[in-house]
C-alpha positions as CSV (number, residue, x, y, z in Angstrom):
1,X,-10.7,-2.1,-19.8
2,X,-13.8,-2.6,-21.0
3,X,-16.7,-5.1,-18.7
4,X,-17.4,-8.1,-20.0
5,X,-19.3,-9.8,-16.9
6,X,-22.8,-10.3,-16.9
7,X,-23.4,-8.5,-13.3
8,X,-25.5,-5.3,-11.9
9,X,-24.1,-3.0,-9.1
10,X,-21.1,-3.2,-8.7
11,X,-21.7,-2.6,-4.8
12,X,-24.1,-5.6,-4.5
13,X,-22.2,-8.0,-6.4
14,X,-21.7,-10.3,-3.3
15,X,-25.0,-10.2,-2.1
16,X,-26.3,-10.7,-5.3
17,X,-23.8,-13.7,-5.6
18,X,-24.1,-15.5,-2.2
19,X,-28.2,-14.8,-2.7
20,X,-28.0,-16.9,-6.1
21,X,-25.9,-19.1,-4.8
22,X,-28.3,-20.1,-2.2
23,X,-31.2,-20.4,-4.4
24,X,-29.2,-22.7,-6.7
25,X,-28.2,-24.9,-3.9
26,X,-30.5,-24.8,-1.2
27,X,-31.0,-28.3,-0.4
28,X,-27.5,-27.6,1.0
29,X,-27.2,-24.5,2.5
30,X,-28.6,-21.1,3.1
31,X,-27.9,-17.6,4.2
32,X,-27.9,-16.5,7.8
33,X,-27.1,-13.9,10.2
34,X,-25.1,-11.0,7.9
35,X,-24.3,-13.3,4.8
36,X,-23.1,-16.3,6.5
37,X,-23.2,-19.6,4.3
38,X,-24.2,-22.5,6.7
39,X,-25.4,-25.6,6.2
40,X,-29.1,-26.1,5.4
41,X,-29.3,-29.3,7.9
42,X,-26.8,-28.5,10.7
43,X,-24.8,-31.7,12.2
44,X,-25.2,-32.4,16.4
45,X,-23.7,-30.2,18.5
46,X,-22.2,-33.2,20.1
47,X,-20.0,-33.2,16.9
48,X,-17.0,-30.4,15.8
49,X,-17.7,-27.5,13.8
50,X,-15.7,-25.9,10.5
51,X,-15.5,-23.0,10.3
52,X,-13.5,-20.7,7.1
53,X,-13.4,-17.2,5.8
54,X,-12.2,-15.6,2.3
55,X,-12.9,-13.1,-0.2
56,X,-15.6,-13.8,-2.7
57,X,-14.4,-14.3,-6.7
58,X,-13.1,-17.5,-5.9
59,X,-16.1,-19.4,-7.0
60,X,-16.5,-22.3,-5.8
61,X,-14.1,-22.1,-2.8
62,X,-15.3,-21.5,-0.5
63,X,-18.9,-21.3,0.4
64,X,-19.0,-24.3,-2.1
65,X,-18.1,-26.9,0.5
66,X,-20.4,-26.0,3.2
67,X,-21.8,-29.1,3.7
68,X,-22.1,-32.7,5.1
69,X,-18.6,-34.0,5.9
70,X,-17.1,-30.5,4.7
71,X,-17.6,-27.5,6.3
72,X,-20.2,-26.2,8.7
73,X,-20.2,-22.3,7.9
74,X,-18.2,-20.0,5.6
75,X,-18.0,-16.7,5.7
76,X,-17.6,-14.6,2.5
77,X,-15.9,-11.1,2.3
78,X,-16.1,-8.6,-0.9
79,X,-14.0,-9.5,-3.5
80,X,-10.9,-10.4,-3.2
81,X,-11.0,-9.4,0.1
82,X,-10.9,-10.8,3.9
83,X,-14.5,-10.8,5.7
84,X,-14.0,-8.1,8.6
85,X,-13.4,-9.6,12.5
86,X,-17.2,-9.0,13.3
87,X,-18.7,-11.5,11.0
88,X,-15.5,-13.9,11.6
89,X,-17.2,-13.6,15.3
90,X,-20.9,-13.7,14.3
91,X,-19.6,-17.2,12.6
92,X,-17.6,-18.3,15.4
93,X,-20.8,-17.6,18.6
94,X,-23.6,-19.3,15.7
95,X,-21.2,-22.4,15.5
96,X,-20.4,-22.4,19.0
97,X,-21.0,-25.8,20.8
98,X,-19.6,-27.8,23.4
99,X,-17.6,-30.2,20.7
100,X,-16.0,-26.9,19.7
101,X,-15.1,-25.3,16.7
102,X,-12.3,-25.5,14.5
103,X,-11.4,-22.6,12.3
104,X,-9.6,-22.8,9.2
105,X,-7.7,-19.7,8.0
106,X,-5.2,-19.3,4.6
107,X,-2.6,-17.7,4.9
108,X,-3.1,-14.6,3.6
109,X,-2.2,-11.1,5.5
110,X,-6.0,-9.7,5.6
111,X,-7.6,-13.7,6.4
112,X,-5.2,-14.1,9.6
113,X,-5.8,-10.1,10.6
114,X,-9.6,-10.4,10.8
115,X,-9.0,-14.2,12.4
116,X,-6.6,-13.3,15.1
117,X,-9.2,-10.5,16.2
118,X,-12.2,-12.3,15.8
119,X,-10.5,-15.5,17.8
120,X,-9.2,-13.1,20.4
121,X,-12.8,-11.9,21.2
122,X,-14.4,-15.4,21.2
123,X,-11.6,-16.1,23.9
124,X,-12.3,-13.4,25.9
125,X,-16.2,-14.7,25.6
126,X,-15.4,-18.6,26.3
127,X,-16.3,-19.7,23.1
128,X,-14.3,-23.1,22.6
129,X,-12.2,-22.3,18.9
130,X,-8.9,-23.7,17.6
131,X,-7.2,-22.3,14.8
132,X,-5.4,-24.5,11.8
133,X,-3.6,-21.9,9.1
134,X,-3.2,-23.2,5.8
135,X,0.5,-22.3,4.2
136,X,1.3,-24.7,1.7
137,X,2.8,-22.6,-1.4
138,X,6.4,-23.4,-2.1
139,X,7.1,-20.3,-4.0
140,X,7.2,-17.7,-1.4
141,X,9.2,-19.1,1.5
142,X,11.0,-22.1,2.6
143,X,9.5,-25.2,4.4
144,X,10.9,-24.4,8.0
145,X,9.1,-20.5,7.2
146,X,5.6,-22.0,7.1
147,X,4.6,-17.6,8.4
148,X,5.9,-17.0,4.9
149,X,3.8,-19.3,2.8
150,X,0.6,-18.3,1.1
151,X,-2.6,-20.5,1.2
152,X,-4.1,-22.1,-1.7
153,X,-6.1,-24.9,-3.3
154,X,-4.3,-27.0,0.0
155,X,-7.4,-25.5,1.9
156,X,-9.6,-28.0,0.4
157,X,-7.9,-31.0,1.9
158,X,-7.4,-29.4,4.9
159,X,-11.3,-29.0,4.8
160,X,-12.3,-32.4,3.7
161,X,-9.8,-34.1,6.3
162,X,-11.1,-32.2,9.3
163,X,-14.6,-32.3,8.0
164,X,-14.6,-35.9,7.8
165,X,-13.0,-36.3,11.4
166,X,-15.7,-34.1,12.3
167,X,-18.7,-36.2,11.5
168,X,-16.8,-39.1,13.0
169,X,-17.0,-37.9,15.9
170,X,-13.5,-37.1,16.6
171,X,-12.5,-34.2,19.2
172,X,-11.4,-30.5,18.6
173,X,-8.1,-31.7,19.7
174,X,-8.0,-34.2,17.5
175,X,-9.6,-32.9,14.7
176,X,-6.7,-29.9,14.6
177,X,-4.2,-32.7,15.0
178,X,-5.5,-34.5,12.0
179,X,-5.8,-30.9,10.0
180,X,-2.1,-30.1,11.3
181,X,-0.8,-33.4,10.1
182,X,-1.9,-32.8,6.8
183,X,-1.1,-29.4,6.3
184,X,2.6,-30.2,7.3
185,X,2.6,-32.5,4.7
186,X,1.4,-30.8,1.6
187,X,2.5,-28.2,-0.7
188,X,1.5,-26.4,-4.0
189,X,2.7,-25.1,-6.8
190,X,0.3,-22.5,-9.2
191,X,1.5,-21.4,-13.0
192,X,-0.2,-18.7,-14.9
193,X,-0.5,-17.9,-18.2
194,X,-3.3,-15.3,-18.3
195,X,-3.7,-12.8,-15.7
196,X,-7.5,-12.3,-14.1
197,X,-9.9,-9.1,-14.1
198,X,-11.5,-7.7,-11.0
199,X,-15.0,-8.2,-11.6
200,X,-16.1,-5.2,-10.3
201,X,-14.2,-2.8,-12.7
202,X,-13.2,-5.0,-15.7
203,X,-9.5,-4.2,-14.5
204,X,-6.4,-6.7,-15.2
205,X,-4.7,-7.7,-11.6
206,X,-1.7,-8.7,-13.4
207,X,0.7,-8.6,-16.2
208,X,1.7,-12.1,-18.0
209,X,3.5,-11.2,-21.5
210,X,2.1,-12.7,-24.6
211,X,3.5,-16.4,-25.0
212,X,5.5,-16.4,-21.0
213,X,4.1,-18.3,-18.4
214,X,4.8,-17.4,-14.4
215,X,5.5,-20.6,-11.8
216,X,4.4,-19.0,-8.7
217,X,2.3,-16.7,-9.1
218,X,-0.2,-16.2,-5.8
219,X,-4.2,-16.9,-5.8
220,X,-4.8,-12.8,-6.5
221,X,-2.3,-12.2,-9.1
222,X,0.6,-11.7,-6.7
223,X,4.2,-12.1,-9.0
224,X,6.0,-15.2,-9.0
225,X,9.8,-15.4,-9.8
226,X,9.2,-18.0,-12.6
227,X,8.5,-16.0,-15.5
228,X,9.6,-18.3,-18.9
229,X,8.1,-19.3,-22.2
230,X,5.2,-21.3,-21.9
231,X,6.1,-25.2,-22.3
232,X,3.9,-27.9,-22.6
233,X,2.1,-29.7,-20.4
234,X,4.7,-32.6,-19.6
235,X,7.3,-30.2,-19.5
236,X,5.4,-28.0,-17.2
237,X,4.4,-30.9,-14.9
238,X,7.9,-32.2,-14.4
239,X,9.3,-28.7,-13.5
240,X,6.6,-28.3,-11.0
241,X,6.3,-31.5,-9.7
242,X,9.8,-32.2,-9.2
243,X,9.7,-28.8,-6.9
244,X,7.0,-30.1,-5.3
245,X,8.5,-34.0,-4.2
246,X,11.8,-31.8,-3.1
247,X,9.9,-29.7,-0.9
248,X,7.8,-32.5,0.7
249,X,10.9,-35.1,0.5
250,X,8.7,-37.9,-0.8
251,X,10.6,-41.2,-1.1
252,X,10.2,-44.0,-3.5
253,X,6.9,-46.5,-2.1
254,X,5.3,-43.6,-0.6
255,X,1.4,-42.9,-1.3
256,X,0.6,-39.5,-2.5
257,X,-2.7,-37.0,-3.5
258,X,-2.4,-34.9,-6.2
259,X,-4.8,-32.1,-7.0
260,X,-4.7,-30.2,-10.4
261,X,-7.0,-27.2,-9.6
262,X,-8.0,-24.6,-12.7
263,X,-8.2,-21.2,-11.8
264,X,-10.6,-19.9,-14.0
265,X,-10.1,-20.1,-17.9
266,X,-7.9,-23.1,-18.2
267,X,-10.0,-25.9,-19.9
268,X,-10.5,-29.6,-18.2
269,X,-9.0,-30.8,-21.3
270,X,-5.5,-29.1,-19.9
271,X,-6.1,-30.4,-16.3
272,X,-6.4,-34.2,-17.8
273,X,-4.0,-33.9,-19.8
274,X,-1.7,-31.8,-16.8
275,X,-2.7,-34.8,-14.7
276,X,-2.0,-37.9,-16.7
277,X,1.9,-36.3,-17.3
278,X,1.8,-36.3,-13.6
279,X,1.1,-40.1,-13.4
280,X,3.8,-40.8,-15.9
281,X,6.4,-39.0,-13.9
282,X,5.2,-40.1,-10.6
283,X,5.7,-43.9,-12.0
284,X,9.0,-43.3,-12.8
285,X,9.6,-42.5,-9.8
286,X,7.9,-45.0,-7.9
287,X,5.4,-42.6,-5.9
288,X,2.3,-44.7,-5.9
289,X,-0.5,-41.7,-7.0
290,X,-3.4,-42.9,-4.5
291,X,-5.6,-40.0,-5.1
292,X,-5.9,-37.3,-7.3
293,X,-8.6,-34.8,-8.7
294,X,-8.7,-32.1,-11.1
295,X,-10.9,-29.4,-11.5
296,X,-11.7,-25.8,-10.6
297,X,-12.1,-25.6,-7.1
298,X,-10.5,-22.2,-6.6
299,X,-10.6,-19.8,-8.9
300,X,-9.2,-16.3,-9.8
301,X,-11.9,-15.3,-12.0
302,X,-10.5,-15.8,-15.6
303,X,-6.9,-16.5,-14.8
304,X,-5.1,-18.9,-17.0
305,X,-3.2,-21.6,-15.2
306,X,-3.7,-23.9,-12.2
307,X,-2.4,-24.7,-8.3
308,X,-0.6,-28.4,-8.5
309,X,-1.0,-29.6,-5.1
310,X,0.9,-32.5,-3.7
311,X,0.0,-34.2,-0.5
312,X,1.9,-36.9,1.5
313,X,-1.4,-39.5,2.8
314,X,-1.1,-42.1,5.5
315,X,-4.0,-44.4,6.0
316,X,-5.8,-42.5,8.6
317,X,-5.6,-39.6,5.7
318,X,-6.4,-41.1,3.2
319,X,-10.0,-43.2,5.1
320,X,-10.7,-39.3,6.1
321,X,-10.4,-38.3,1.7
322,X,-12.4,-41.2,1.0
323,X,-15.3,-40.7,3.4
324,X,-18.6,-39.4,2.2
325,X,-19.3,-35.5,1.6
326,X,-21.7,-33.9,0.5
327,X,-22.0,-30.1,-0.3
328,X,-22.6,-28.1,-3.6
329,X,-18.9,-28.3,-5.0
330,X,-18.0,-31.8,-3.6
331,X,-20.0,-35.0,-3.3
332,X,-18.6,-38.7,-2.4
């Protein structure tokens, strides 16, 4: 296929990447040690690190939410690709403190390998790390399988939740708590319409026929068993959103967040629209809609489609989604 992305080499894409990304935002953060994105102003040490990995293409996820309340360093792998254990370790000593680190990991099979080495080293060093693994999509195993579940968008909450403890002052123990609590209580949902191209070689990473769309597909163009002709967006939100309460057994009265997250080329006009059919069926329902957002916080490149994430809040949740943040991608 032929390119059609304004880049250089191929083999310094990332670098290139993380280097403008700094220079656009570096009242924020900066680069250190081997491509690590930390915060420009680090918080006490008397306060809880956050720590996450993930392949690069994701724009803004997730380097993008290194920052106040959010996280405190993320490190970026290649495209589309896990960050090896060394520089999940080279993270894991500069964040070291004695608060302690929490280290959030999506559940993907190349994330948790370079995790599981990289937290069985700092153990062996004394570093003080917990681990919370995000596994929220419905699509690829039940809820009592959470091993089987991929990580998405979910992530974000997860991040903003324990961030927020964080800065409050709140222990490692209970900053996993509060990050457990929540992921146990979400779940998402992606449809595609439009399969992404690897940036590096123009290449498609999926197959979507002309006028289907897929309910399930995965965050790098992994196949979903939803494959039907596209519907429109009210029709689209009910099938997905009704999957979504099931899963999460949400009753009548209870308070919910909603995230409608683009994945690349699907226009805000979409996610608005996505959204507002949401609130409408939500209503009917009596599911009070307490929070919601809609965006592109993690992308797939040019991928048609977007992750509907669907959260269960409690008030201690929902103070920790409302408390200021400020990083590149996110500010409240």
């Amino acid at each position: 296929m032929m390119m059609k992305k304004f880049i250089n080499d191929p083999d310094n894409l990332v670098n290139e990447l993380l280097n403008g990304f700094a220079l656009a935002n570096a009242d924020k953060v900066k680069l250190a040690g081997n491509n690590l994105v930390v915060r420009a102003n680090p918080k006490p040490e008397d306060k809880v690190a956050i720590v996450t990995l993930g392949g690069s293409g994701h724009e803004p996820a997730l380097s993008g939410y290194v920052g106040e309340g959010m996280l405190d360093i993320s490190v970026p792998g290649e495209i589309f690709a896990a960050p090896g254990p060394p520089r999940v370790l080279e993270a894991l000593r500069m964040a070291n403190r004695p608060a302690g680190v929490l280290l959030v990991v999506l559940n993907h099979a190349g994330d948790i390998m370079s995790a599981n080495m990289a937290m069985q080293m700092a153990e062996k060093e004394g570093l003080n790390v917990k681990q919370i693994l995000t596994s929220e999509d419905i699509s690829t195993g039940p809820r009592d399988k959470p091993e089987e579940r991929r990580g998405l968008i979910g992530c974000l909450a997860v991040i903003k939740a324990a961030g927020a403890a964080a800065e409050q002052g709140k222990s490692l123990e209970e900053c996993w708590e509060i990050a457990h609590r929540l992921e146990r209580n979400m779940a998402t949902l992606a449809v595609a319409v439009a399969p992404a191209t690897h940036p590096s070689t123009g290449d498609a990473i999926s197959e979507i026929p002309e006028g289907d769309m897929i309910i399930g597909m995965g965050q790098h163009g992994e196949s979903g068993s939803g494959q039907m002709k596209i519907k429109t967006a009210r029709e689209t939100a009910e099938i997905m959103l009704d999957a979504l309460i099931e899963d999460l057994s949400i009753k009548a009265g209870e308070d919910v967040l909603m995230m409608i997250n683009g994945v690349g080329s699907t226009t805000l006009m979409e996610q608005y629209v996505v959204l507002n059919s949401c609130k409408e069926i939500l209503g009917g329902k009596n599911i009070n809609l307490a929070r919601c957002i809609a965006g592109e916080f993690l992308t797939v490149q040019e991928m048609g489609g977007f992750q509907m994430f669907l959260a269960r809040l409690d008030s201690e949740l929902t103070e920790l989604w409302d408390a200021p943040c400020k990083c590149p991608s996110m500010a409240m």
